[in-house]
N, CA, C and O atoms as a Maestro MAE file, in Angstrom:
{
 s_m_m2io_version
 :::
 2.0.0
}

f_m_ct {
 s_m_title
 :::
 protein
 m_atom[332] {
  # First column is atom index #
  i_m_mmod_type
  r_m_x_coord
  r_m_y_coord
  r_m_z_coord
  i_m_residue_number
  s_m_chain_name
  s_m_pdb_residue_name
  s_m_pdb_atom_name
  i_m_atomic_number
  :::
  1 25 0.280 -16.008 -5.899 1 A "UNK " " N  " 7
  2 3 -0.035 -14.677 -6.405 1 A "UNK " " CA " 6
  3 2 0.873 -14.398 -7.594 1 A "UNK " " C  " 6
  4 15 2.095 -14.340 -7.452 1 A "UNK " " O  " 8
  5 25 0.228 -14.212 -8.854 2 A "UNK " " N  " 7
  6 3 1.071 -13.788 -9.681 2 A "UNK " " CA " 6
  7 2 1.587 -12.122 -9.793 2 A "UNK " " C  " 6
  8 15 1.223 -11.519 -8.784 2 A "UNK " " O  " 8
  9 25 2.302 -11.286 -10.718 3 A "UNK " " N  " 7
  10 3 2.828 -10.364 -11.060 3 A "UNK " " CA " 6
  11 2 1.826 -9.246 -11.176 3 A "UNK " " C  " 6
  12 15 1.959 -8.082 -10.798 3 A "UNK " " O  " 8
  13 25 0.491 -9.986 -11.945 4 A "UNK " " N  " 7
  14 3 -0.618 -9.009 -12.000 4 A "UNK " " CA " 6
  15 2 -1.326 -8.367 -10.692 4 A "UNK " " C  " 6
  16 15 -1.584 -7.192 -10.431 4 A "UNK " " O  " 8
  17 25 -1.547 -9.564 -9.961 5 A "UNK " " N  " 7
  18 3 -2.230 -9.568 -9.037 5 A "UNK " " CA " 6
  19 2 -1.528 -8.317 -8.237 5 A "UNK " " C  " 6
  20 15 -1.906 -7.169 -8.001 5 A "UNK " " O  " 8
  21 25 0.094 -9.319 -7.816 6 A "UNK " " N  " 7
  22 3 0.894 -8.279 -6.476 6 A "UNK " " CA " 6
  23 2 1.034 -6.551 -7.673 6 A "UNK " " C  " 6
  24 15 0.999 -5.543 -6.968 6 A "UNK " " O  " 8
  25 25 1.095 -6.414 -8.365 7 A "UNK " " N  " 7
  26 3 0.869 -4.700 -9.263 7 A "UNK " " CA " 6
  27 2 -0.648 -4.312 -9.118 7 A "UNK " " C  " 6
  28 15 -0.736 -3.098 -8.930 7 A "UNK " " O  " 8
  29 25 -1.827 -4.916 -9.141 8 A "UNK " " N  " 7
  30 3 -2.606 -4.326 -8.800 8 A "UNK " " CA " 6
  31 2 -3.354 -4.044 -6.925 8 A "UNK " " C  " 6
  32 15 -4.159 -3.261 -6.421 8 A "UNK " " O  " 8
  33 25 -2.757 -4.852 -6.585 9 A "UNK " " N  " 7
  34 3 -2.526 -4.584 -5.160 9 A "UNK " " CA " 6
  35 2 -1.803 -3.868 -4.681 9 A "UNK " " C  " 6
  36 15 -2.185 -3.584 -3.546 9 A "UNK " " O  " 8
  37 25 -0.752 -3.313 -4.999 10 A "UNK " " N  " 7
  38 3 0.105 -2.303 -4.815 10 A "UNK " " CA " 6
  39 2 -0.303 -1.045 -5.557 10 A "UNK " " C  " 6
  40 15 0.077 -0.038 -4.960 10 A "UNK " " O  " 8
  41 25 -0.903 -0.824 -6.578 11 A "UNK " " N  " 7
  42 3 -1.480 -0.247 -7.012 11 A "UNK " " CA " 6
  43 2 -2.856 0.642 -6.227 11 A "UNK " " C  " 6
  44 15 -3.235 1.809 -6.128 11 A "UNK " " O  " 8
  45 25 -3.297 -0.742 -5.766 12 A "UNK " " N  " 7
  46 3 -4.671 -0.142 -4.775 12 A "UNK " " CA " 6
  47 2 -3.739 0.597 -3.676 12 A "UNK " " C  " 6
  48 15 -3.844 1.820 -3.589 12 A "UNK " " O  " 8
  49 25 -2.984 0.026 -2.973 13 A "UNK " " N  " 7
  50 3 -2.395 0.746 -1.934 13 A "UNK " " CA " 6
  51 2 -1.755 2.151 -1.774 13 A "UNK " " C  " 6
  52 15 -2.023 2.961 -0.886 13 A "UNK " " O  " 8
  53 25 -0.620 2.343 -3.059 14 A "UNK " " N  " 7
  54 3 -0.907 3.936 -4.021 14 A "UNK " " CA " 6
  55 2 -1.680 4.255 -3.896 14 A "UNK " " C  " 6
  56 15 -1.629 5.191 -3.099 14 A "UNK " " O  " 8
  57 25 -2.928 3.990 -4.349 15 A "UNK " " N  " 7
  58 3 -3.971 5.208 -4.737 15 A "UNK " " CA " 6
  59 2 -4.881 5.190 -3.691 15 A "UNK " " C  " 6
  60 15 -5.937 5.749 -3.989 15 A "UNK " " O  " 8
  61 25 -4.824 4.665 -2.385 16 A "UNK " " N  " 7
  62 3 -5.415 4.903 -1.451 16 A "UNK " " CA " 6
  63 2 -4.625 6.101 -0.905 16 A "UNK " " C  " 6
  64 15 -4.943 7.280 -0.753 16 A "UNK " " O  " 8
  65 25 -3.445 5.395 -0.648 17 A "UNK " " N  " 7
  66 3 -2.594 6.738 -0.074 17 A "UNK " " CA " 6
  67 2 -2.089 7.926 -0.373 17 A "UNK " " C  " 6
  68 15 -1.515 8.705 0.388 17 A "UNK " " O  " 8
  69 25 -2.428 8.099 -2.041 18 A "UNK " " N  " 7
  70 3 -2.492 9.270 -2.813 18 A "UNK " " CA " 6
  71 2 -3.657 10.250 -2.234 18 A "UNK " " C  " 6
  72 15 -3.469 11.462 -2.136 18 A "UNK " " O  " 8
  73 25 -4.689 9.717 -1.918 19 A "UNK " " N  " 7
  74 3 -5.972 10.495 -1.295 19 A "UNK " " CA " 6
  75 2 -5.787 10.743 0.236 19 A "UNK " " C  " 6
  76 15 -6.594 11.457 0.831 19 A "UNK " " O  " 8
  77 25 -4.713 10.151 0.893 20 A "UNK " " N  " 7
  78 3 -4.762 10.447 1.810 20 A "UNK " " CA " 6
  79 2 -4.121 9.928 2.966 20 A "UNK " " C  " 6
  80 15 -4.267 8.706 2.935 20 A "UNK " " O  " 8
  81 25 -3.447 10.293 4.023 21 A "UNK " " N  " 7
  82 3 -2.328 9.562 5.106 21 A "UNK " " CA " 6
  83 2 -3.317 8.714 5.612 21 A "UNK " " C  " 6
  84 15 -4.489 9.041 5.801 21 A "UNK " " O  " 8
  85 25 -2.716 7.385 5.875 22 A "UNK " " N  " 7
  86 3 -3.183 6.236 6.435 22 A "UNK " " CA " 6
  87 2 -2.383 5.381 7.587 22 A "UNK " " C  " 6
  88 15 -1.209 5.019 7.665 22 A "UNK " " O  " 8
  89 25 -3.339 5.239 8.314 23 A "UNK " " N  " 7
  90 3 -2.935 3.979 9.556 23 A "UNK " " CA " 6
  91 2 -3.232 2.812 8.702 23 A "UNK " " C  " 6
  92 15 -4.110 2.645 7.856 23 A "UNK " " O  " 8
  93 25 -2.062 1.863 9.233 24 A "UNK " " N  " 7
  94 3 -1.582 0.511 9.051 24 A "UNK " " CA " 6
  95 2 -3.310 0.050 9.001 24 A "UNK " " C  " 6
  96 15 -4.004 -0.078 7.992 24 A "UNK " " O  " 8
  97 25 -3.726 -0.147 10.493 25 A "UNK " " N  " 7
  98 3 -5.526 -1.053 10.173 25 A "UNK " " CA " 6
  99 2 -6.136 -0.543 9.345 25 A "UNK " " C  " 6
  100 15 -6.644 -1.394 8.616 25 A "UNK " " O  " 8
  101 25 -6.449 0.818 8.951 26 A "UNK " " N  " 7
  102 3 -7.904 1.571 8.449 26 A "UNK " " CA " 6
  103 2 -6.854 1.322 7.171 26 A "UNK " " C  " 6
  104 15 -7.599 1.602 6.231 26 A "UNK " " O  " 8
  105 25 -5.819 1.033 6.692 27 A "UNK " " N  " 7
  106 3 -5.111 0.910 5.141 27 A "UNK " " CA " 6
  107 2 -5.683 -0.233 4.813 27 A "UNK " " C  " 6
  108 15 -6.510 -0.208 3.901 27 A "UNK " " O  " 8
  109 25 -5.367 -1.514 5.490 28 A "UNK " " N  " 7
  110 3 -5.827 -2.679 5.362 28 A "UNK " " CA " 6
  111 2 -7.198 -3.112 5.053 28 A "UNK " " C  " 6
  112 15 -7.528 -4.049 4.326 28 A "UNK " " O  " 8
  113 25 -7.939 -2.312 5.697 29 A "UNK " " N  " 7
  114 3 -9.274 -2.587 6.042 29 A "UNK " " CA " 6
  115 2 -9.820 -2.494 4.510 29 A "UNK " " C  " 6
  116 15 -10.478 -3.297 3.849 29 A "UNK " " O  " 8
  117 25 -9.313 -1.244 4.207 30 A "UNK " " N  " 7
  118 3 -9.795 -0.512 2.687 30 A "UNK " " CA " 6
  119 2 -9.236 -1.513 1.661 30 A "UNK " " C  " 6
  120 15 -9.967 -1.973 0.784 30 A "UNK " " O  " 8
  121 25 -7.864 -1.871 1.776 31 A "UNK " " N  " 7
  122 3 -7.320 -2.826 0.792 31 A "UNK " " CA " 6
  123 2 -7.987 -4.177 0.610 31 A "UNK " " C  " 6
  124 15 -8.175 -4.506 -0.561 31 A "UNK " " O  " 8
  125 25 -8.398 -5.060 1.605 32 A "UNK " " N  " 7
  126 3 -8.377 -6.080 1.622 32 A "UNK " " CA " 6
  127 2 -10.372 -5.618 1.378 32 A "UNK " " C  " 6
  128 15 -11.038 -6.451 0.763 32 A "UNK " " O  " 8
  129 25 -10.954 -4.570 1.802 33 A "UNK " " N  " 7
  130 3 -12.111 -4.737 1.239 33 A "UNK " " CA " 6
  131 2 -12.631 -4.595 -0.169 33 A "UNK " " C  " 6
  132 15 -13.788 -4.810 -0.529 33 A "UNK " " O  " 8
  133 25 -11.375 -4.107 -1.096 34 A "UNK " " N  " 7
  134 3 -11.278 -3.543 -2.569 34 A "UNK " " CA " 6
  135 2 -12.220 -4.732 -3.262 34 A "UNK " " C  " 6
  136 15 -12.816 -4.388 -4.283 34 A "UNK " " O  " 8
  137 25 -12.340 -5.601 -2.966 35 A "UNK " " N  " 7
  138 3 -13.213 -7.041 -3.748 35 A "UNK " " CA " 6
  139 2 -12.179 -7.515 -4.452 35 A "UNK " " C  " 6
  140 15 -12.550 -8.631 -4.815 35 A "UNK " " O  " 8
  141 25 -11.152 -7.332 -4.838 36 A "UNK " " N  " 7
  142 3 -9.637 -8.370 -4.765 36 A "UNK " " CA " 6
  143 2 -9.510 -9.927 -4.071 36 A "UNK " " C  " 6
  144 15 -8.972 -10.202 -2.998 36 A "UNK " " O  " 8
  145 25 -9.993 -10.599 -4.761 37 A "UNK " " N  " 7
  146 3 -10.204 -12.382 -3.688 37 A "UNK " " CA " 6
  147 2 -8.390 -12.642 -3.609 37 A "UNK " " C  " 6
  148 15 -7.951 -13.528 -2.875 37 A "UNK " " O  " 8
  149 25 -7.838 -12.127 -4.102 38 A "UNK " " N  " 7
  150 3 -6.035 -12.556 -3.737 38 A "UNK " " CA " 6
  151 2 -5.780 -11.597 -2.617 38 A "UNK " " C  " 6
  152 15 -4.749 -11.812 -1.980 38 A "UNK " " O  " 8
  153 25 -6.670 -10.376 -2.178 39 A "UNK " " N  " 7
  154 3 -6.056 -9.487 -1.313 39 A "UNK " " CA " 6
  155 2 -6.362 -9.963 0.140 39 A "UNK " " C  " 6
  156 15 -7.488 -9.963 0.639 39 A "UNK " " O  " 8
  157 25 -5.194 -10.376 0.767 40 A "UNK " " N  " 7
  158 3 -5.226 -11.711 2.559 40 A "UNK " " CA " 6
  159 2 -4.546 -10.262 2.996 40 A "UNK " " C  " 6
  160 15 -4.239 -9.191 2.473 40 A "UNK " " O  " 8
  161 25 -4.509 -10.903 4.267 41 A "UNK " " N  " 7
  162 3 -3.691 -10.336 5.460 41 A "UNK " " CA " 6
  163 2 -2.239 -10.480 5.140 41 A "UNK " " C  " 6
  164 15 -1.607 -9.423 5.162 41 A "UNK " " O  " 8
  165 25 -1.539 -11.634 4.829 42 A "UNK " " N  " 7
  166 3 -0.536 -12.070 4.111 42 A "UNK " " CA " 6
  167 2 0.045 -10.938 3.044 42 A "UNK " " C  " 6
  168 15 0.962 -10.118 3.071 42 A "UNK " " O  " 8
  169 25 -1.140 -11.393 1.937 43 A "UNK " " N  " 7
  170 3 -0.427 -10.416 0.302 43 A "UNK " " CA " 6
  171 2 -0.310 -9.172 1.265 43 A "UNK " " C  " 6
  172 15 0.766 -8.590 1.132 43 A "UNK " " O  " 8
  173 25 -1.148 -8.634 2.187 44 A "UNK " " N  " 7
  174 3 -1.132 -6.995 2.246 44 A "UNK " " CA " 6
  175 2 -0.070 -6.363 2.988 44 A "UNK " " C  " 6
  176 15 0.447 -5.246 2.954 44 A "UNK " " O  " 8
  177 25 0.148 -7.709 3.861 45 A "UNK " " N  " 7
  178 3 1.654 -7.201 4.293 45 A "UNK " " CA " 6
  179 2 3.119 -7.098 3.690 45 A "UNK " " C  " 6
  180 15 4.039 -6.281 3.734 45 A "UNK " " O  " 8
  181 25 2.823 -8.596 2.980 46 A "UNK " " N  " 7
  182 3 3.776 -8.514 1.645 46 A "UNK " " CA " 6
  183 2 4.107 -7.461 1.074 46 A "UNK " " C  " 6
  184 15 5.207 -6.920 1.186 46 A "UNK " " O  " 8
  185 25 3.029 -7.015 0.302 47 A "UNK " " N  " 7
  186 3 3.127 -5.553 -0.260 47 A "UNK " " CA " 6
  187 2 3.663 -4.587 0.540 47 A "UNK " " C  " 6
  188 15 4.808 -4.164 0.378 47 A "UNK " " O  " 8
  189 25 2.823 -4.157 1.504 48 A "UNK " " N  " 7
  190 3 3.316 -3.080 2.319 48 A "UNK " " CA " 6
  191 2 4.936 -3.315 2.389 48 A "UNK " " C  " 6
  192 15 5.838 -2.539 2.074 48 A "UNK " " O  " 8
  193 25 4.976 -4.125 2.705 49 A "UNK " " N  " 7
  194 3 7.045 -4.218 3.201 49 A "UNK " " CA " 6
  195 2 7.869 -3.930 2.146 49 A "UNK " " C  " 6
  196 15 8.948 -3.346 2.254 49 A "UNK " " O  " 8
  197 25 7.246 -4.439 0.843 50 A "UNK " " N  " 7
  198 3 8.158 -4.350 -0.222 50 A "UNK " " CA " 6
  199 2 7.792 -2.842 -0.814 50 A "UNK " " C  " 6
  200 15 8.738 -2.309 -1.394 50 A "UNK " " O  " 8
  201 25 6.623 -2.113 -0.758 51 A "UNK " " N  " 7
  202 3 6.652 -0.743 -1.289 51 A "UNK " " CA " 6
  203 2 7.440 -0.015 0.196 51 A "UNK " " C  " 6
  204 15 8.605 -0.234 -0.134 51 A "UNK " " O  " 8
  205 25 7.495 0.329 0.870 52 A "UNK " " N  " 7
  206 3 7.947 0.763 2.011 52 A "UNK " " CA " 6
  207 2 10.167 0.487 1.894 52 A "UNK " " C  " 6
  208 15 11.033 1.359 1.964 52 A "UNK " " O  " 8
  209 25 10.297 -0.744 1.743 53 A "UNK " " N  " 7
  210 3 11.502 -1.183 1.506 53 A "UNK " " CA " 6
  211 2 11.981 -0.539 0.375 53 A "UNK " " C  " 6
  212 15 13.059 0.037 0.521 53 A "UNK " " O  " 8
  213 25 11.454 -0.491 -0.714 54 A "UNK " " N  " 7
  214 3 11.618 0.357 -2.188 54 A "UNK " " CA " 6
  215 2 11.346 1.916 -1.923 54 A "UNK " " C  " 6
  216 15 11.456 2.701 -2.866 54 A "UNK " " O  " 8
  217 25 11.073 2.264 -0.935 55 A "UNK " " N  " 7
  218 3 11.054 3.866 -0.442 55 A "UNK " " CA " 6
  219 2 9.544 4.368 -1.751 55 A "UNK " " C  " 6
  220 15 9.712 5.300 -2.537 55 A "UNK " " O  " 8
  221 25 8.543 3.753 -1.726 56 A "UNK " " N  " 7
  222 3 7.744 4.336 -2.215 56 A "UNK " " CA " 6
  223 2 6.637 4.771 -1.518 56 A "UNK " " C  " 6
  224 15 5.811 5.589 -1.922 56 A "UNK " " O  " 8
  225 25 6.649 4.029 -0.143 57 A "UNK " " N  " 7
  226 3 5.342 4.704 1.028 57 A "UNK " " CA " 6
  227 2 6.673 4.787 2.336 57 A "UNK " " C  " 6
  228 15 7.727 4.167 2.477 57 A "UNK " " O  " 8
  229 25 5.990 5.873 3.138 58 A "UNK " " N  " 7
  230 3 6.869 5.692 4.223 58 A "UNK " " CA " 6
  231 2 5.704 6.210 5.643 58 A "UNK " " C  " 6
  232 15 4.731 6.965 5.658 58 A "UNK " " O  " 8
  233 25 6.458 5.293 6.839 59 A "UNK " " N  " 7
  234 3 5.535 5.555 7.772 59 A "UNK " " CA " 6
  235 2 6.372 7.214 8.364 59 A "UNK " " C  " 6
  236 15 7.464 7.759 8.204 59 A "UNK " " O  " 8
  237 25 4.920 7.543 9.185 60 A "UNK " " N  " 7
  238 3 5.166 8.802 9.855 60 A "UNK " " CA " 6
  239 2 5.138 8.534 11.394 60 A "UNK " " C  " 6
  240 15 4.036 8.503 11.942 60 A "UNK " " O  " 8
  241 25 6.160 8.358 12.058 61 A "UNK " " N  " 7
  242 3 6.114 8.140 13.588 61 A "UNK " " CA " 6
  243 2 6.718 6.954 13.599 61 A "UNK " " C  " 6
  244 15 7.018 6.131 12.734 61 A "UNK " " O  " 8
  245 25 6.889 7.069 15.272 62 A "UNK " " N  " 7
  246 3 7.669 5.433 15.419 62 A "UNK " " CA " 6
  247 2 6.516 4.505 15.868 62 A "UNK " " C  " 6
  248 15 6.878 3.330 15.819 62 A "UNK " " O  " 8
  249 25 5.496 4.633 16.206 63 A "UNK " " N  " 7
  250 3 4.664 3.516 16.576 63 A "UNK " " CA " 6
  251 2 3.917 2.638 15.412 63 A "UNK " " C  " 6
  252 15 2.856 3.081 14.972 63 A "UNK " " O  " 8
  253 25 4.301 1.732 15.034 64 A "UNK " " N  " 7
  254 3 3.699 0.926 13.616 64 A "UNK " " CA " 6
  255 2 2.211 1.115 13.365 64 A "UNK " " C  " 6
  256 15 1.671 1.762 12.468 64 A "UNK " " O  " 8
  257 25 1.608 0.338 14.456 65 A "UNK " " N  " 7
  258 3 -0.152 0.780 14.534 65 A "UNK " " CA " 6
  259 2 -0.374 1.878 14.393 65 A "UNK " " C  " 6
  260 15 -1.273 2.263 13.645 65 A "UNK " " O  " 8
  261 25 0.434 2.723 15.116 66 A "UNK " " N  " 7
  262 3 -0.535 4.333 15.380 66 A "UNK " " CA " 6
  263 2 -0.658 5.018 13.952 66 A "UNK " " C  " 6
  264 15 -1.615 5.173 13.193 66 A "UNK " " O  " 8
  265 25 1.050 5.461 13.866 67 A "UNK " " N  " 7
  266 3 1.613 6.124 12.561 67 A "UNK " " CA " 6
  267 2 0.291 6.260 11.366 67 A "UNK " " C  " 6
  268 15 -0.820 5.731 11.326 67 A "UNK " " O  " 8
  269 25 0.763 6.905 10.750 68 A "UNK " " N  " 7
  270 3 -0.360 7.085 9.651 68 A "UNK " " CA " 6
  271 2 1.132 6.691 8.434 68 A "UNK " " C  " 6
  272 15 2.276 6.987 8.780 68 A "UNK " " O  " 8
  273 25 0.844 5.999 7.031 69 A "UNK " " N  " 7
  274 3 1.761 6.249 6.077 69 A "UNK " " CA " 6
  275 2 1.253 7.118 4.988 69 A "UNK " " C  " 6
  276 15 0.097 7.442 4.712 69 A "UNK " " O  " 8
  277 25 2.544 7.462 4.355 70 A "UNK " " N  " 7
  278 3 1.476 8.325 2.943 70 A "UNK " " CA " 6
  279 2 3.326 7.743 1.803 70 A "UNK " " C  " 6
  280 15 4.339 7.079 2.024 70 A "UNK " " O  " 8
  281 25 2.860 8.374 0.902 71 A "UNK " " N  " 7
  282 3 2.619 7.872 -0.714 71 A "UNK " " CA " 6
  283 2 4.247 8.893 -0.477 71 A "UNK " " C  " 6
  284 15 4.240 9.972 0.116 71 A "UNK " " O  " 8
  285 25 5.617 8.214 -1.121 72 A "UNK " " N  " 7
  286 3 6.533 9.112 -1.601 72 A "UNK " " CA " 6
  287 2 6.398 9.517 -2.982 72 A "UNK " " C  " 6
  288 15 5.822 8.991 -3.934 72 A "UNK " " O  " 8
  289 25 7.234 10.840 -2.827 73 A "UNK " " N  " 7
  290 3 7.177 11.097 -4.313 73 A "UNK " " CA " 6
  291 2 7.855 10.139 -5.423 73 A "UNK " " C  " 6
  292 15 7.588 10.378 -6.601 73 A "UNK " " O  " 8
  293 25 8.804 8.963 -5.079 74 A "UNK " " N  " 7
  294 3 9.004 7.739 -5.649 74 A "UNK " " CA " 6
  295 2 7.600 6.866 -5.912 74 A "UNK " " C  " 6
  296 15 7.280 6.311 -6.964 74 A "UNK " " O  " 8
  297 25 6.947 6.899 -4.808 75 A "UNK " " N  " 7
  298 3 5.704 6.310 -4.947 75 A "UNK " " CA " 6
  299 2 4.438 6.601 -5.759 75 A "UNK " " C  " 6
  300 15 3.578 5.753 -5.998 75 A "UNK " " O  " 8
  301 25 4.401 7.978 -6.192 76 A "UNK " " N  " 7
  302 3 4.127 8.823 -7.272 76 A "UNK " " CA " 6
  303 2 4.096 8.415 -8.854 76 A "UNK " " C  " 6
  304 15 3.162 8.146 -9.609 76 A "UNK " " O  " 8
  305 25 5.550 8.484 -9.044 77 A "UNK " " N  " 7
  306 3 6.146 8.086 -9.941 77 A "UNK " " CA " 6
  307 2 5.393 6.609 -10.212 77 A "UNK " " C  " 6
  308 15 4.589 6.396 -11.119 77 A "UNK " " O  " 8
  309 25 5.854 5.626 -9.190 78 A "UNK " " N  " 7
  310 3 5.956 4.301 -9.608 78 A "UNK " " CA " 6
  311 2 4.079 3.976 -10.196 78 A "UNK " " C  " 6
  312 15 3.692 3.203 -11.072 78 A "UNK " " O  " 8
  313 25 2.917 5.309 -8.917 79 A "UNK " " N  " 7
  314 3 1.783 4.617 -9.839 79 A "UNK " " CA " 6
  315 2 1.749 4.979 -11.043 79 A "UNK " " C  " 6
  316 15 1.380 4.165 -11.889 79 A "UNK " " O  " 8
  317 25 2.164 6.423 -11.450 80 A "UNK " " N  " 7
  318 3 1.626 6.491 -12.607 80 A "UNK " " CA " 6
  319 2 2.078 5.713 -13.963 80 A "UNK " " C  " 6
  320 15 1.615 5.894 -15.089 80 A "UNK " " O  " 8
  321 25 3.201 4.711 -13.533 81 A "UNK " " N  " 7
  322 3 3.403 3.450 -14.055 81 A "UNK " " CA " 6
  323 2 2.475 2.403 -14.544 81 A "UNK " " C  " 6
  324 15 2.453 1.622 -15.495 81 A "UNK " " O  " 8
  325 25 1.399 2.800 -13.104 82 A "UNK " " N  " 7
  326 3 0.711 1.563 -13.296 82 A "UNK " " CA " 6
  327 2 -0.452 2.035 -14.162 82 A "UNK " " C  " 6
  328 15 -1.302 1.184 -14.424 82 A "UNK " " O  " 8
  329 25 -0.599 3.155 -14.602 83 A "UNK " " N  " 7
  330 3 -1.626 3.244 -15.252 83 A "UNK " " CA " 6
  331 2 -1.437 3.291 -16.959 83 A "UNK " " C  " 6
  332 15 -2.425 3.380 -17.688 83 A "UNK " " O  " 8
  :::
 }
 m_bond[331] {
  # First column is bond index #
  i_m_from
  i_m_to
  i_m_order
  :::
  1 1 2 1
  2 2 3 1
  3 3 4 2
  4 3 5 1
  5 5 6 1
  6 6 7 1
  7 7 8 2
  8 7 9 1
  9 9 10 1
  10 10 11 1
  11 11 12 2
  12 11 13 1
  13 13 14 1
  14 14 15 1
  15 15 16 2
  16 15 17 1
  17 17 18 1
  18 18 19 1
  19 19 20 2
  20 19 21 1
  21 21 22 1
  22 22 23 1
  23 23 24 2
  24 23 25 1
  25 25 26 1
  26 26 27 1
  27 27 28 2
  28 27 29 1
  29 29 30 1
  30 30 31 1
  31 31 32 2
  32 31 33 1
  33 33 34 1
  34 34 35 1
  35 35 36 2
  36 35 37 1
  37 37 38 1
  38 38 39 1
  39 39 40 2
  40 39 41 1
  41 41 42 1
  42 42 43 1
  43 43 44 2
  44 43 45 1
  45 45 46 1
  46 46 47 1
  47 47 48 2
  48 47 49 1
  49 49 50 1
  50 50 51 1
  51 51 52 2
  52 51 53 1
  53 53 54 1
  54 54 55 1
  55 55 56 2
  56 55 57 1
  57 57 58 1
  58 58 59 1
  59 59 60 2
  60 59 61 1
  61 61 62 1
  62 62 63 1
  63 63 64 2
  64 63 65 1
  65 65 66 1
  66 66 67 1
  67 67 68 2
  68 67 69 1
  69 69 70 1
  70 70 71 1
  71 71 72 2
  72 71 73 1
  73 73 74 1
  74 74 75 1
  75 75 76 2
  76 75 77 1
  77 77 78 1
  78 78 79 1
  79 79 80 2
  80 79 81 1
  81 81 82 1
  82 82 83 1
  83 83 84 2
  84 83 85 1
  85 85 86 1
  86 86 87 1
  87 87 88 2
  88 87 89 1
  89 89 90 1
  90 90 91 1
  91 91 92 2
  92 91 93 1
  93 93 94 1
  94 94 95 1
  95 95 96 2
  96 95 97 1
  97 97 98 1
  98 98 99 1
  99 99 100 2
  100 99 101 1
  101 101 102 1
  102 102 103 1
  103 103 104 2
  104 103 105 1
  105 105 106 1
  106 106 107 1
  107 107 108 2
  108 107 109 1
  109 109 110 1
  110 110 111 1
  111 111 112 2
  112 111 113 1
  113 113 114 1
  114 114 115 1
  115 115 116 2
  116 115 117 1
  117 117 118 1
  118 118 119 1
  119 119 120 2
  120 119 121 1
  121 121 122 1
  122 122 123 1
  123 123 124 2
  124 123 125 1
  125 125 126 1
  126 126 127 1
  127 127 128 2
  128 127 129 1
  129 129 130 1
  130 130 131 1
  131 131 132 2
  132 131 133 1
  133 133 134 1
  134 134 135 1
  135 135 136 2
  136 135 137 1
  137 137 138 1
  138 138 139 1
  139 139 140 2
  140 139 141 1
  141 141 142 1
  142 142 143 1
  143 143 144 2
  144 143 145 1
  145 145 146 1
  146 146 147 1
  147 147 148 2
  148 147 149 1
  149 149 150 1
  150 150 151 1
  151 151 152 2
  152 151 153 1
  153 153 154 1
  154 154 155 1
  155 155 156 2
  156 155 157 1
  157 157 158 1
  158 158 159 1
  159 159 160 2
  160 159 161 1
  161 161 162 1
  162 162 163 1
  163 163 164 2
  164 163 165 1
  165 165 166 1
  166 166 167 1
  167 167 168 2
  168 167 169 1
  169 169 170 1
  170 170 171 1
  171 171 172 2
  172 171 173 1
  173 173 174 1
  174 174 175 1
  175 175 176 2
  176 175 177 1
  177 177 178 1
  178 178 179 1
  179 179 180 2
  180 179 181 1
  181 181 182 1
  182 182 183 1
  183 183 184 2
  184 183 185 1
  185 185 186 1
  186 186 187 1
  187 187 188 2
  188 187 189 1
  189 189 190 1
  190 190 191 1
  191 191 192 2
  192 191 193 1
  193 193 194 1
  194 194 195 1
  195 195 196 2
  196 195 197 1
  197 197 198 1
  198 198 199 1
  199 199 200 2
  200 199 201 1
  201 201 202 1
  202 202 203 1
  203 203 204 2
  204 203 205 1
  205 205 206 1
  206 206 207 1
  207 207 208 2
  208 207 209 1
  209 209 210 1
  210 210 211 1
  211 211 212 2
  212 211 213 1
  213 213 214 1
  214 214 215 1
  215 215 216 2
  216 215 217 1
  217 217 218 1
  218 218 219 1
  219 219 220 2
  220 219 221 1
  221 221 222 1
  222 222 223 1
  223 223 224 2
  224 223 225 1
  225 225 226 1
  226 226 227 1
  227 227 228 2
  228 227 229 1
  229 229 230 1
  230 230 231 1
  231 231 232 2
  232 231 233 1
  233 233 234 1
  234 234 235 1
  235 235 236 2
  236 235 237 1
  237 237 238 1
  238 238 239 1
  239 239 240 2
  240 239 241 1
  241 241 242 1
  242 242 243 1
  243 243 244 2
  244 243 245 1
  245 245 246 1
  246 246 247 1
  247 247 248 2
  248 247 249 1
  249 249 250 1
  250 250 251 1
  251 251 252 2
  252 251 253 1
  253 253 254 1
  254 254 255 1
  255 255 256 2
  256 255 257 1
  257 257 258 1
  258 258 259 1
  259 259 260 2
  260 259 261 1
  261 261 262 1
  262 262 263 1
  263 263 264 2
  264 263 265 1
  265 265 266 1
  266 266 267 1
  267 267 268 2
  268 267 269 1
  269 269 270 1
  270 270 271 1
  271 271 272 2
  272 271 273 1
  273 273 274 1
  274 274 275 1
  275 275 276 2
  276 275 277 1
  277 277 278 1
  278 278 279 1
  279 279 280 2
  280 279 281 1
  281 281 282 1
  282 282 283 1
  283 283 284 2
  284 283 285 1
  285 285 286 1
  286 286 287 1
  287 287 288 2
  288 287 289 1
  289 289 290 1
  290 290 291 1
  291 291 292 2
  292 291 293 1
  293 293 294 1
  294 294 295 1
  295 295 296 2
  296 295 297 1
  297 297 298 1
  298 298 299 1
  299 299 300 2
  300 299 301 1
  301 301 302 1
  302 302 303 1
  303 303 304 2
  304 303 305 1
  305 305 306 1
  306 306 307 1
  307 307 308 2
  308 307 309 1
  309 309 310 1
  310 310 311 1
  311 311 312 2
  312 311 313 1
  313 313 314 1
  314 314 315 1
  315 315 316 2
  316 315 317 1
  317 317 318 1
  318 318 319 1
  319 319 320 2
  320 319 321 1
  321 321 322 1
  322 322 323 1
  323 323 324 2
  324 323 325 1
  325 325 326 1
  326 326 327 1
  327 327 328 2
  328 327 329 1
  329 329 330 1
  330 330 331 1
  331 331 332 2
  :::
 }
}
């Protein structure tokens, strides 16, 4: 996966969660259905850990599955980077 790829995948993941709090599956589901052929189970976790680790999404609750995440206001910032 190059640089482009993992920024526009992270990108999708922003702007999903800009529209709206998300569970871990129904996030995935949407990501990996974007028509992205680099977007695996793999890249999406990738991503997730490293925007989450960088404090730009954060989960809500302690249960991983359940939790819903949404978009920090770091995370904000960082899409309108991407545009």
């Amino acid at each position: 996966m190059n640089d482009q790829q993992r920024d526009t995948l992270r990108k999708t993941i922003l702007e999903t969660l800009m529209k709206k709090r998300t569970g871990w599956t129904d996030l995935k589901k949407k990501v990996l259905g974007s028509c992205h052929p680099f977007a695996t189970d793999r890249t999406f976790t990738n991503q997730m850990k490293y925007l989450e680790m960088r404090g730009y999404i954060k989960k809500l609750g302690e249960k991983r599955s359940l939790a819903p995440y949404e978009i920090t206001e770091k995370g904000k910032v960082q899409l309108s980077l991407f545009e």
